[in-house]
N, C-alpha and C positions, 0 to 999 in steps of 0.2 A: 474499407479499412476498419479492422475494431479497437476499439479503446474500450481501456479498462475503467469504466466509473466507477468512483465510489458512489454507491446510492443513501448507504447510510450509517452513520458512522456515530455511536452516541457519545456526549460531553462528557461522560466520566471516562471513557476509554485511554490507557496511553495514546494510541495515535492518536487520536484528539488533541489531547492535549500538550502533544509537541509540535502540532500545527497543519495534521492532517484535517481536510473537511470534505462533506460532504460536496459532490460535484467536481473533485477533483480527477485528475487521468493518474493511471500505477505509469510510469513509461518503463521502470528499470528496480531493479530487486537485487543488491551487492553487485552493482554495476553491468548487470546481464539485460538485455533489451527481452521483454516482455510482451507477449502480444497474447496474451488468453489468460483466464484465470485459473486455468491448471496449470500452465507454466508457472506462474506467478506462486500458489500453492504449492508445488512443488519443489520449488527454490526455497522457501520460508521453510519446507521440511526437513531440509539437509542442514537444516544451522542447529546446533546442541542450544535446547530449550536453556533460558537465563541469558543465552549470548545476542548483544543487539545484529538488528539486518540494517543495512542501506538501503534504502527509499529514495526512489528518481521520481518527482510525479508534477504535472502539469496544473497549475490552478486555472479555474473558472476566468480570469483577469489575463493569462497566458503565461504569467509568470510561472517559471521553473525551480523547484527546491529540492533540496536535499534532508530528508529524516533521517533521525539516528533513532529508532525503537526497537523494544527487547520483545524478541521472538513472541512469549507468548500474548504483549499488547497486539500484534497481528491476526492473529489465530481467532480473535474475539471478533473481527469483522460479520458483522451476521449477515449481510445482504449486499449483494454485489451486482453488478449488470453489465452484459458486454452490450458495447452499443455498436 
């Protein structure tokens, strides 16, 4: 099965800093189940830049959350990894 890791994600970033982190799983993208990171990419493409996405994603601890970030804090992801 692949999960989507975030492998790194810097502290100035919006996602960062509304409580995305490094080590976490993408599981869902405006509530769409997610399993690559061109799905993933491709969903974030279809939102009008400015407008925030919904973020489904799994922490390190299991816990499960929900982000509310604007399109182009995502875009800034520089490094990713399917595991």
């Amino acid at each position: 099965m692949t999960t989507l890791k975030i492998a790194e994600l810097p502290t100035d970033y919006p996602a960062y800093q509304a409580g995305m982190r490094e080590g976490d799983v993408l599981l869902a993208v405006d509530s769409e189940k997610v399993s690559t990171w061109t799905q993933a990419r491709l969903k974030i493409s279809t939102v009008a830049e400015g407008d925030a996405i919904d973020f489904k994603v799994k922490h390190e601890n299991g816990e499960i959350e929900r982000f509310i970030v604007d399109r182009c804090a995502m875009m800034n992801l520089t490094k990713k990894e399917e595991v």
